[in-house]
N, CA, C and O atoms as a printed pandas DataFrame, in Angstrom:
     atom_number atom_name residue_name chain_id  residue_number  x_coord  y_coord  z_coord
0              1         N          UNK        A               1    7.224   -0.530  -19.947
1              2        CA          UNK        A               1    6.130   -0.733  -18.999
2              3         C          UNK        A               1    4.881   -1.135  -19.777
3              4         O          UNK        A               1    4.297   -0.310  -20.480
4              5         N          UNK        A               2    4.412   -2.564  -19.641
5              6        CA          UNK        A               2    3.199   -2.847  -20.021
6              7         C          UNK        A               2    1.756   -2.327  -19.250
7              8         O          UNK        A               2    0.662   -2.617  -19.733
8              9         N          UNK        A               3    1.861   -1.698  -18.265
9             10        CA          UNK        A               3    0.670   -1.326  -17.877
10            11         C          UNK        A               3    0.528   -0.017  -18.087
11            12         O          UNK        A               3    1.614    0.468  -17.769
12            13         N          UNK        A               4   -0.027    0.644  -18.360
13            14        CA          UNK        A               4   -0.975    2.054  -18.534
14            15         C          UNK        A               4   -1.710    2.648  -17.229
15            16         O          UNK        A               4   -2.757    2.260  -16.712
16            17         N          UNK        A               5   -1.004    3.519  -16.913
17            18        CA          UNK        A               5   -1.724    4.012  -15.360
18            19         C          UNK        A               5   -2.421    5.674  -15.954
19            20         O          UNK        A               5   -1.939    6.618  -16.580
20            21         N          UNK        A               6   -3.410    5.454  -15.521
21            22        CA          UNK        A               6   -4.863    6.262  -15.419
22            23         C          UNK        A               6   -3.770    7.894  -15.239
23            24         O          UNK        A               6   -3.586    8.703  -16.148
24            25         N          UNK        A               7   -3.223    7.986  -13.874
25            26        CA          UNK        A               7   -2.308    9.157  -13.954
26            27         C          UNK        A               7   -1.007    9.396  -14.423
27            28         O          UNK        A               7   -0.563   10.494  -14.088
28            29         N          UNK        A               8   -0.249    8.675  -15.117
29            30        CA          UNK        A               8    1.099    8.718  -15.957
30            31         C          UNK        A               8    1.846   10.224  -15.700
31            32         O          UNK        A               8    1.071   11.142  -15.432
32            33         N          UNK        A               9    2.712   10.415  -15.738
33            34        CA          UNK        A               9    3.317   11.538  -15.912
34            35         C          UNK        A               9    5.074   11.771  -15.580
35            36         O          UNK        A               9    5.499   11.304  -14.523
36            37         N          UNK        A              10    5.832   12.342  -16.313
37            38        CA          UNK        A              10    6.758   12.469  -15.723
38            39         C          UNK        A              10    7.523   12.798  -14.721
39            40         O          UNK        A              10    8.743   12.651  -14.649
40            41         N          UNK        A              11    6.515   13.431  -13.617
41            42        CA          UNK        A              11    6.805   13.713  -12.558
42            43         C          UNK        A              11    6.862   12.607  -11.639
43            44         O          UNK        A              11    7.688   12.516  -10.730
44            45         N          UNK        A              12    5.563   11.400  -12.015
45            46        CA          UNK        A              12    5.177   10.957  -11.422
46            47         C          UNK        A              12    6.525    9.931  -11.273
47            48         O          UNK        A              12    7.005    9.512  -10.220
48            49         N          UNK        A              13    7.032    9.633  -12.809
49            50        CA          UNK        A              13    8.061    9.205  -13.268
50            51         C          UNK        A              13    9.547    8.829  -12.506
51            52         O          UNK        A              13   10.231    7.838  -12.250
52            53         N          UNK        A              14    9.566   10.334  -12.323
53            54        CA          UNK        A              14   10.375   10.778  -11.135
54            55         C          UNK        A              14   10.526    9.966  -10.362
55            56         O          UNK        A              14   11.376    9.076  -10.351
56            57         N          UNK        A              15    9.461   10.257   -9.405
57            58        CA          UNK        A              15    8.878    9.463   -8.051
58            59         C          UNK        A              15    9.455    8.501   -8.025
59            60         O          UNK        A              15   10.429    8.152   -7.357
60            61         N          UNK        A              16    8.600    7.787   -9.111
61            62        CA          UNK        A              16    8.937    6.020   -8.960
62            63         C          UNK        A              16   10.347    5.560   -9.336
63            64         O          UNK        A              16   10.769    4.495   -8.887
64            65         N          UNK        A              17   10.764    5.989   -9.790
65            66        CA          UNK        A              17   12.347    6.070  -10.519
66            67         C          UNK        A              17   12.590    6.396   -9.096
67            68         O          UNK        A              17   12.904    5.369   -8.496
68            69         N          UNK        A              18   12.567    7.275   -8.450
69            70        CA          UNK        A              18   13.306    7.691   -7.019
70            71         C          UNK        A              18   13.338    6.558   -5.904
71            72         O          UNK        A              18   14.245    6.062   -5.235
72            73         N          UNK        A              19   11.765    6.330   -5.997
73            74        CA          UNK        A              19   11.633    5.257   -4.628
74            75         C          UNK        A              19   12.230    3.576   -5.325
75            76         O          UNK        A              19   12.721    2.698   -4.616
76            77         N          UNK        A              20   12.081    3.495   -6.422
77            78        CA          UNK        A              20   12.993    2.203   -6.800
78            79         C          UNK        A              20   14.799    2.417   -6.672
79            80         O          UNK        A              20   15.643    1.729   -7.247
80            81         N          UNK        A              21   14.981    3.291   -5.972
81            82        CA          UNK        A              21   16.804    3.692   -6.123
82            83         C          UNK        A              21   16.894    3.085   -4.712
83            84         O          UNK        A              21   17.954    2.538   -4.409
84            85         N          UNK        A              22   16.007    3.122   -3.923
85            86        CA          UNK        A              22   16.057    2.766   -2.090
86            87         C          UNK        A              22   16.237    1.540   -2.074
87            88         O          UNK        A              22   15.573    0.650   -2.606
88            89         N          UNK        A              23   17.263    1.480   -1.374
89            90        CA          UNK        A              23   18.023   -0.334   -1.154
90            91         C          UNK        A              23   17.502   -0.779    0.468
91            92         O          UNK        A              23   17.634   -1.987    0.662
92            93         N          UNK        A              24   16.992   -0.077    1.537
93            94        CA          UNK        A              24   16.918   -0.769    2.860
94            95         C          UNK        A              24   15.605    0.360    3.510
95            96         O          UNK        A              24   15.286    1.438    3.010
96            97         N          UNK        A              25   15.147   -0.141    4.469
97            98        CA          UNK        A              25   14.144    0.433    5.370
98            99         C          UNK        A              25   14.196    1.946    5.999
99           100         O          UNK        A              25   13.375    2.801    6.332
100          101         N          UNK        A              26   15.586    1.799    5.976
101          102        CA          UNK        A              26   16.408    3.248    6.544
102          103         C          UNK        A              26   16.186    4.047    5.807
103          104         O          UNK        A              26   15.436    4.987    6.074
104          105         N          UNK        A              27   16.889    3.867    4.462
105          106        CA          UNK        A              27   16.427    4.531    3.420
106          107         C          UNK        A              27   15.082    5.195    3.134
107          108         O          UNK        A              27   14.950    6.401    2.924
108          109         N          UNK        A              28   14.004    4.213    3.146
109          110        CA          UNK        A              28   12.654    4.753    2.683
110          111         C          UNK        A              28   12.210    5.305    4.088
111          112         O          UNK        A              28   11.299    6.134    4.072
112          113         N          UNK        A              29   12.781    4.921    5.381
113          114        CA          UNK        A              29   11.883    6.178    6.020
114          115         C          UNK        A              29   12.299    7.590    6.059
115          116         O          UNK        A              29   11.569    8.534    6.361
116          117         N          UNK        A              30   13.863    7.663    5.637
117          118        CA          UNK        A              30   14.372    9.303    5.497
118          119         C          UNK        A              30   14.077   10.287    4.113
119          120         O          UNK        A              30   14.127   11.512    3.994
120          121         N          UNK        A              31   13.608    8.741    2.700
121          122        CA          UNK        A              31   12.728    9.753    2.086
122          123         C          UNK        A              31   11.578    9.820    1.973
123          124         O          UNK        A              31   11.075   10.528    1.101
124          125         N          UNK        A              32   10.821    9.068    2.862
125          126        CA          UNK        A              32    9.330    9.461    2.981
126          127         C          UNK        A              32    9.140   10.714    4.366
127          128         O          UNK        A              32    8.396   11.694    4.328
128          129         N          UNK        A              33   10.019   10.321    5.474
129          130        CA          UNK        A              33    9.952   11.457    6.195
130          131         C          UNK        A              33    9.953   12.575    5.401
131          132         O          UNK        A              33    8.914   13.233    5.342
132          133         N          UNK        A              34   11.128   12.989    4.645
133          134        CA          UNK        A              34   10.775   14.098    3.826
134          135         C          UNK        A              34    9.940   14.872    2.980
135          136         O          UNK        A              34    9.701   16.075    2.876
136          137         N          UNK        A              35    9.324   13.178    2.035
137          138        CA          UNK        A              35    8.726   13.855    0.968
138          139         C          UNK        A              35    7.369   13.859    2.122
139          140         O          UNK        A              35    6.914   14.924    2.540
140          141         N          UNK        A              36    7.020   13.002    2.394
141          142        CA          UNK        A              36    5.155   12.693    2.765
142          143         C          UNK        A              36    5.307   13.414    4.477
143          144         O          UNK        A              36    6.290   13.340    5.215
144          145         N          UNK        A              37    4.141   14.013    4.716
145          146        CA          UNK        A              37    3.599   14.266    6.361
146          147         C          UNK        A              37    3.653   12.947    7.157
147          148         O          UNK        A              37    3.710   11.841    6.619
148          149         N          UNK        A              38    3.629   13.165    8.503
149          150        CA          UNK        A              38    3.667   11.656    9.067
150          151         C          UNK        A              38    2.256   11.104    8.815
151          152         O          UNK        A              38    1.973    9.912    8.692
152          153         N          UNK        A              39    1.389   12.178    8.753
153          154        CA          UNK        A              39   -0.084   11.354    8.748
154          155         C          UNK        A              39   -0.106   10.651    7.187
155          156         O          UNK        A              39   -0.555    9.505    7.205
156          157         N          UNK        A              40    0.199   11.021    6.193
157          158        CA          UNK        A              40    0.255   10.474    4.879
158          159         C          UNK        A              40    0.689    9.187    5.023
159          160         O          UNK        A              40   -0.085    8.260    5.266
160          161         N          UNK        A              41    2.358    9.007    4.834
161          162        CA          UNK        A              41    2.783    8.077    5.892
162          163         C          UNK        A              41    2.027    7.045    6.376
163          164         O          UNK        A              41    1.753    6.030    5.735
164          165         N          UNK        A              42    1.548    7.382    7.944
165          166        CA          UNK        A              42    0.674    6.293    8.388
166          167         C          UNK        A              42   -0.841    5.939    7.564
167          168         O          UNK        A              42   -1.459    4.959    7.981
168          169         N          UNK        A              43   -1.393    6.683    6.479
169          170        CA          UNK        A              43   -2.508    6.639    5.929
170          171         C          UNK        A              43   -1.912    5.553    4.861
171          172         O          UNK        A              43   -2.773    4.682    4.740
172          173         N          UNK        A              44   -1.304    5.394    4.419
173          174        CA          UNK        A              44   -0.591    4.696    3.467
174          175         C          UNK        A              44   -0.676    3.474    4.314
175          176         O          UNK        A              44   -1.607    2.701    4.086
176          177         N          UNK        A              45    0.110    3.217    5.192
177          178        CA          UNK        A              45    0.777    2.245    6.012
178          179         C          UNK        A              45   -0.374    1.520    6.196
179          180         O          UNK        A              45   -0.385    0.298    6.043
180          181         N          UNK        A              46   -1.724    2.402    6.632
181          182        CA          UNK        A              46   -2.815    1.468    7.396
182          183         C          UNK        A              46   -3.755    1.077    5.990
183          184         O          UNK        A              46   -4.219   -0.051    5.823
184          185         N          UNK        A              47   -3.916    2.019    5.182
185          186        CA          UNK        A              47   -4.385    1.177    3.468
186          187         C          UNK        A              47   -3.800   -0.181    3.296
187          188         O          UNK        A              47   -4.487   -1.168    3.029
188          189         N          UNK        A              48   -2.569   -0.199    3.449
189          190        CA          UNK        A              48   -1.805   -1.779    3.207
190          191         C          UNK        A              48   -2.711   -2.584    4.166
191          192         O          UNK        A              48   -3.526   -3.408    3.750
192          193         N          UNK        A              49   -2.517   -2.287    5.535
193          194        CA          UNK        A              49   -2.986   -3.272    6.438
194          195         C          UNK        A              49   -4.703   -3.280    6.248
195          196         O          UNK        A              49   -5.300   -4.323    6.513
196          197         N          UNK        A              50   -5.291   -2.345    5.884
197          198        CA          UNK        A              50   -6.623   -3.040    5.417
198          199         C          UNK        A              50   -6.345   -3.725    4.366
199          200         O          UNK        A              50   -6.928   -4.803    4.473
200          201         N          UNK        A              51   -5.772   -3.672    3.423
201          202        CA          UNK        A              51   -5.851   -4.001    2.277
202          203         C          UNK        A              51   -5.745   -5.542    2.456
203          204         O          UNK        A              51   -6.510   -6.243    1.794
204          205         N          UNK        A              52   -4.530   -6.329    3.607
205          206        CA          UNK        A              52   -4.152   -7.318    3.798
206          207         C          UNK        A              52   -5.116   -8.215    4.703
207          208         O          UNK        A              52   -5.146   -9.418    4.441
208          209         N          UNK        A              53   -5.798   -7.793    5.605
209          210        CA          UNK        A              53   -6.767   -7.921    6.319
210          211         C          UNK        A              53   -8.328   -8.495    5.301
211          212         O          UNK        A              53   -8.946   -9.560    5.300
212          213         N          UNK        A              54   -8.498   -7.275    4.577
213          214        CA          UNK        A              54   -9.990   -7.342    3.461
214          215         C          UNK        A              54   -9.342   -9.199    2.411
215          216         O          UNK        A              54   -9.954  -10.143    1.912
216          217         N          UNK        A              55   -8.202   -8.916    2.525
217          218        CA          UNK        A              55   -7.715  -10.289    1.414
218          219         C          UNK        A              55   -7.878  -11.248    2.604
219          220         O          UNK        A              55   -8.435  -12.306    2.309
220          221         N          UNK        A              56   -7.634  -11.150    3.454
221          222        CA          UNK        A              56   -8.080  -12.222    4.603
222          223         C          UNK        A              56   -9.515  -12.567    4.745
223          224         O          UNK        A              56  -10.034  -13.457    5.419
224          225         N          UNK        A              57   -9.831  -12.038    4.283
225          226        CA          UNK        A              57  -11.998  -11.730    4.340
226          227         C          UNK        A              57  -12.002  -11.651    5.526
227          228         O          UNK        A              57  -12.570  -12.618    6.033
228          229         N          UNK        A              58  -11.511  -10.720    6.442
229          230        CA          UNK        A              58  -12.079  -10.046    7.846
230          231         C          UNK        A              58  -13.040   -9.020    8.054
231          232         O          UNK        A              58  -13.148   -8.006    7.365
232          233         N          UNK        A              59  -13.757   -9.343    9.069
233          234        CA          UNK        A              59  -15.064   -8.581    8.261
234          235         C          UNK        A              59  -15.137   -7.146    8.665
235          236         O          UNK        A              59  -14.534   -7.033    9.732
236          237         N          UNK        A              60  -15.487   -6.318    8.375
237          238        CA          UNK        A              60  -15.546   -4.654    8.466
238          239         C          UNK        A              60  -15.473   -4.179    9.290
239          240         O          UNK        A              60  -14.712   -3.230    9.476
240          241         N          UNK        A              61  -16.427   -4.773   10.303
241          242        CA          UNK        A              61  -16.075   -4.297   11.989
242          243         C          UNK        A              61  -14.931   -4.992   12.619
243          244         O          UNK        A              61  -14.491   -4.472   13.645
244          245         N          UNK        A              62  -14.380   -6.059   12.194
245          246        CA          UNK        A              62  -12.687   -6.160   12.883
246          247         C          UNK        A              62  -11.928   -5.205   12.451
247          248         O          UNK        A              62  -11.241   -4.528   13.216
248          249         N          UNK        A              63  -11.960   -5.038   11.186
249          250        CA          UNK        A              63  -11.051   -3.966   10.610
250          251         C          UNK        A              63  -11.091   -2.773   11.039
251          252         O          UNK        A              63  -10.022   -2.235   10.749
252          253         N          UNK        A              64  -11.842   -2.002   11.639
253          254        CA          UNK        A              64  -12.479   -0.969   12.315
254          255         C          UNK        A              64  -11.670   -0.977   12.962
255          256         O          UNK        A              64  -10.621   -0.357   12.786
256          257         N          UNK        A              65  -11.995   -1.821   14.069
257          258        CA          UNK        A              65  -11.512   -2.309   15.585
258          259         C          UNK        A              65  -10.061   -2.028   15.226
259          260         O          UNK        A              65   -9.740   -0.927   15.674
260          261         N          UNK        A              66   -9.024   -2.662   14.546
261          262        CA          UNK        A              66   -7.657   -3.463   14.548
262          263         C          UNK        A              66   -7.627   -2.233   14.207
263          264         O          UNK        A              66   -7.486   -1.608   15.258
264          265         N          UNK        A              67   -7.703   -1.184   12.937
265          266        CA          UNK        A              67   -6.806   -0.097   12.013
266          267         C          UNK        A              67   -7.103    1.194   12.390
267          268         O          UNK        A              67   -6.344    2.161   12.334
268          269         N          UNK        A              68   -8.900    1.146   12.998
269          270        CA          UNK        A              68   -9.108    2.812   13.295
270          271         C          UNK        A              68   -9.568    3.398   12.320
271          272         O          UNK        A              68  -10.024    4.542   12.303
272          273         N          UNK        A              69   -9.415    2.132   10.843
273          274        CA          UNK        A              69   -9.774    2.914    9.584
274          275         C          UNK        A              69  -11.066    2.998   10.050
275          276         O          UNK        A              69  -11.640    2.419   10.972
276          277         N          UNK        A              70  -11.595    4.219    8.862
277          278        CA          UNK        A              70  -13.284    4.844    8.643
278          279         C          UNK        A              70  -13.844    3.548    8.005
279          280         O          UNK        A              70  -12.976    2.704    7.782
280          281         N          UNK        A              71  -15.014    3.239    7.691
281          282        CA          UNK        A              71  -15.208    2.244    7.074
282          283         C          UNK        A              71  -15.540    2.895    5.567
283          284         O          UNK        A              71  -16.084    2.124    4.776
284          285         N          UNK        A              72  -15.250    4.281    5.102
285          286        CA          UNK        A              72  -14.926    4.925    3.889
286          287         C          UNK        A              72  -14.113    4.464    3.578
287          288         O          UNK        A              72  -14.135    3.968    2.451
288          289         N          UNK        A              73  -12.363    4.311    4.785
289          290        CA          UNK        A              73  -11.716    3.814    3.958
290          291         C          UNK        A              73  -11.768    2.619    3.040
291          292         O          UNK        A              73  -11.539    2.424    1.847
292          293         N          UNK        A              74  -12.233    1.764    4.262
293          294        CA          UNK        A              74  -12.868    0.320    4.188
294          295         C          UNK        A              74  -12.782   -0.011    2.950
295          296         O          UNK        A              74  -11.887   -0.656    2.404
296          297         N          UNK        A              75  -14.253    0.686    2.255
297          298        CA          UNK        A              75  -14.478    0.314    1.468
298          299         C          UNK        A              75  -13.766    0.791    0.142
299          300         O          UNK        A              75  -13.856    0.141   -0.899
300          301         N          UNK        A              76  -12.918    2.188    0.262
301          302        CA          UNK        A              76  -12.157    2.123   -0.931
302          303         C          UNK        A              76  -10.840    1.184   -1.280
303          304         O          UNK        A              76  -10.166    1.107   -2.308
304          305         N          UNK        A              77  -10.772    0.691   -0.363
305          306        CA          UNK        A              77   -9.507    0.192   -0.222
306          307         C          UNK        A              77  -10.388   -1.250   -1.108
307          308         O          UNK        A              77   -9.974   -1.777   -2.141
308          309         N          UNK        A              78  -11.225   -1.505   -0.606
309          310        CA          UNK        A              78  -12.136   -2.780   -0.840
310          311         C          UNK        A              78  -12.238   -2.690   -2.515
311          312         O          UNK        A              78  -12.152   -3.786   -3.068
312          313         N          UNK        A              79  -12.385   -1.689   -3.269
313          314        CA          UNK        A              79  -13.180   -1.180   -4.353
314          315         C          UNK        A              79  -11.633   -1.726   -5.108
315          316         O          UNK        A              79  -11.652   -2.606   -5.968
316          317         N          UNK        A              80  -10.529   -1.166   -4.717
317          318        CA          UNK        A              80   -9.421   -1.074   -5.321
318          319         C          UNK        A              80   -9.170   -2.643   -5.269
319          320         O          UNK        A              80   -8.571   -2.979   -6.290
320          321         N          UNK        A              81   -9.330   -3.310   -4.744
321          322        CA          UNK        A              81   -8.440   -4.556   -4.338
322          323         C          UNK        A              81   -9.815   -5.443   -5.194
323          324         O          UNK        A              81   -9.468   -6.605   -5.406
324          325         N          UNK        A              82  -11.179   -5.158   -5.684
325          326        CA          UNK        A              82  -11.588   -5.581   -6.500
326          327         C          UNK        A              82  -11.511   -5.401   -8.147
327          328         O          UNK        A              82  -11.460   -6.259   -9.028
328          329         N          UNK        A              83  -11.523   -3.616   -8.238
329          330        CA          UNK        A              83  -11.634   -3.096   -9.259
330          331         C          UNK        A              83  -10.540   -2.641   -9.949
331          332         O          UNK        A              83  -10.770   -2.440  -11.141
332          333         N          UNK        A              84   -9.224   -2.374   -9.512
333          334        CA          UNK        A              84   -8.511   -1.799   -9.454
334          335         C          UNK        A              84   -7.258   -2.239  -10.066
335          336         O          UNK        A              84   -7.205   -3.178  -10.860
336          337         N          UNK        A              85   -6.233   -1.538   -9.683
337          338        CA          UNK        A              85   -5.069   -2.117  -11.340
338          339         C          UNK        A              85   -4.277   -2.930  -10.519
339          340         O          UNK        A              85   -3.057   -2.805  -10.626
340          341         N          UNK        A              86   -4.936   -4.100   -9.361
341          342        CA          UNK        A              86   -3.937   -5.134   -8.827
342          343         C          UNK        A              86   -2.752   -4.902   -8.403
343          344         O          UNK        A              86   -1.836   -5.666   -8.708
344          345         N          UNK        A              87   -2.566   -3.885   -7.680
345          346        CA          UNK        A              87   -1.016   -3.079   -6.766
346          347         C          UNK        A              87   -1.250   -3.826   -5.684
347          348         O          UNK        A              87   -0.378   -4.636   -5.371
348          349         N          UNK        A              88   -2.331   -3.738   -4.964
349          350        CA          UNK        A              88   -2.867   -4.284   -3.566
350          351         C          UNK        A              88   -2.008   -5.726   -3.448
351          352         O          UNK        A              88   -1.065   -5.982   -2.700
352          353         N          UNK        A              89   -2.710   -6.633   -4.513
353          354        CA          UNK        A              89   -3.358   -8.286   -4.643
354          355         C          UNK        A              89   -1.352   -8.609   -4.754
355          356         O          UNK        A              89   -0.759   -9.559   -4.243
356          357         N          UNK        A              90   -0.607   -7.231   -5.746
357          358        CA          UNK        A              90    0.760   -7.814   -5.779
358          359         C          UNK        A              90    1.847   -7.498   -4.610
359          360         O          UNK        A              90    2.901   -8.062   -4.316
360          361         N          UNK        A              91    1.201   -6.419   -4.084
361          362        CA          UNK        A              91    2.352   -6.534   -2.478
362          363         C          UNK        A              91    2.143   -7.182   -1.891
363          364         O          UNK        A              91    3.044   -7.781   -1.305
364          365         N          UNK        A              92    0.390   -7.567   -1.603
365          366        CA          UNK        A              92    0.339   -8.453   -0.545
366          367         C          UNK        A              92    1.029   -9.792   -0.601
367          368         O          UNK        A              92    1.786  -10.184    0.286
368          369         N          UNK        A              93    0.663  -10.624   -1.928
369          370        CA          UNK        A              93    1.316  -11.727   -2.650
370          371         C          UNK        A              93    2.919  -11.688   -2.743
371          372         O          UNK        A              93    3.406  -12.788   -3.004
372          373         N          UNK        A              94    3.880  -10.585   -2.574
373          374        CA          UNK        A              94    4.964  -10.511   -2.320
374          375         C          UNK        A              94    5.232  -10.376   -0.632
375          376         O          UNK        A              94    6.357  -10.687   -0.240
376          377         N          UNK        A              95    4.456  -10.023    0.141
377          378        CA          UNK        A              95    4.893   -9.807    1.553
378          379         C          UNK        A              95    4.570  -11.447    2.077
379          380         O          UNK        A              95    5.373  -12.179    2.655
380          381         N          UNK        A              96    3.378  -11.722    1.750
381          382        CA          UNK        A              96    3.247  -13.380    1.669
382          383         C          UNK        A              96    4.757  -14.195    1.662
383          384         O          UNK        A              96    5.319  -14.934    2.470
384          385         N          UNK        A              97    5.013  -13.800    0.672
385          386        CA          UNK        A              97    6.759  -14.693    0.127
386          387         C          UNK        A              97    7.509  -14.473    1.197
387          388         O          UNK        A              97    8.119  -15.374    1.772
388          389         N          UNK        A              98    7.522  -13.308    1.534
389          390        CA          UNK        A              98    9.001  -12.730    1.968
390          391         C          UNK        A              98    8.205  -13.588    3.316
391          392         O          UNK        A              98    8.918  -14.514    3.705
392          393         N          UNK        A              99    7.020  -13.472    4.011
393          394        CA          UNK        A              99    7.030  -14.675    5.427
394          395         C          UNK        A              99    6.984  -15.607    5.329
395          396         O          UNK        A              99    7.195  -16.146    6.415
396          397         N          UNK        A             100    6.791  -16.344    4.497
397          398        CA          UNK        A             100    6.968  -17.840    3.866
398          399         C          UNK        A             100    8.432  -18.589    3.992
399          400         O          UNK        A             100    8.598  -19.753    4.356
400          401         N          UNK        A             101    9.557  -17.555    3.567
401          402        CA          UNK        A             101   10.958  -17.880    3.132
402          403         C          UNK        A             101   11.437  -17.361    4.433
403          404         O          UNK        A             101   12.628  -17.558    4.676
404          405         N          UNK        A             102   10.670  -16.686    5.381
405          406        CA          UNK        A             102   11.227  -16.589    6.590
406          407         C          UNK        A             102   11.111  -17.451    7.679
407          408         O          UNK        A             102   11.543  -17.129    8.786
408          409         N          UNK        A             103   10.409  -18.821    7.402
409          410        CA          UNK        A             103    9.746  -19.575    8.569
410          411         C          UNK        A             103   10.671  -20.597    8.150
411          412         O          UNK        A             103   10.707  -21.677    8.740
């Protein structure tokens, strides 16, 4: 692994080793049902969709409107997708593909 993450750990290790073993949708919702609360879950879910939205340059009060997010979230989500170790900029840029190769 060439990148260096701020929280590293073998637990964390774990994790990611775990959720890279999931082959289909089914899969990741019976182990996120487990591991995460549903609100985690959807807090996650709606970070992406700001996240995809803010890369759209939609402006703060649509995002409001559309997600329900706080505009706390708003803006962390905003902070990350500027400042941040580029997780955001690479799912979105992969979910991009995957509708691209679907049209």
């Amino acid at each position: 692994m060439s990148y260096q993450s701020k929280f590293a750990s073998n637990d964390i290790e774990l994790l990611f080793e775990a959720i890279l073993k999931l082959e289909n949708k089914e899969e990741c919702y019976r182990l996120f049902e487990d591991l995460c609360t549903v609100k985690e879950v959807m807090d996650m879910a709606q970070r992406i969709k700001v996240a995809k939205l803010l890369d759209l340059k939609t402006p703060y009060h649509v995002i409001v409107e559309e997600t329900h997010a706080s505009t706390a979230t708003i803006s962390r989500v905003n902070k990350s997708l500027q400042y941040g170790a580029d997780g955001y900029h690479l799912i979105i840029s992969r979910l991009d593909e995957i509708k691209k190769n679907q049209k």
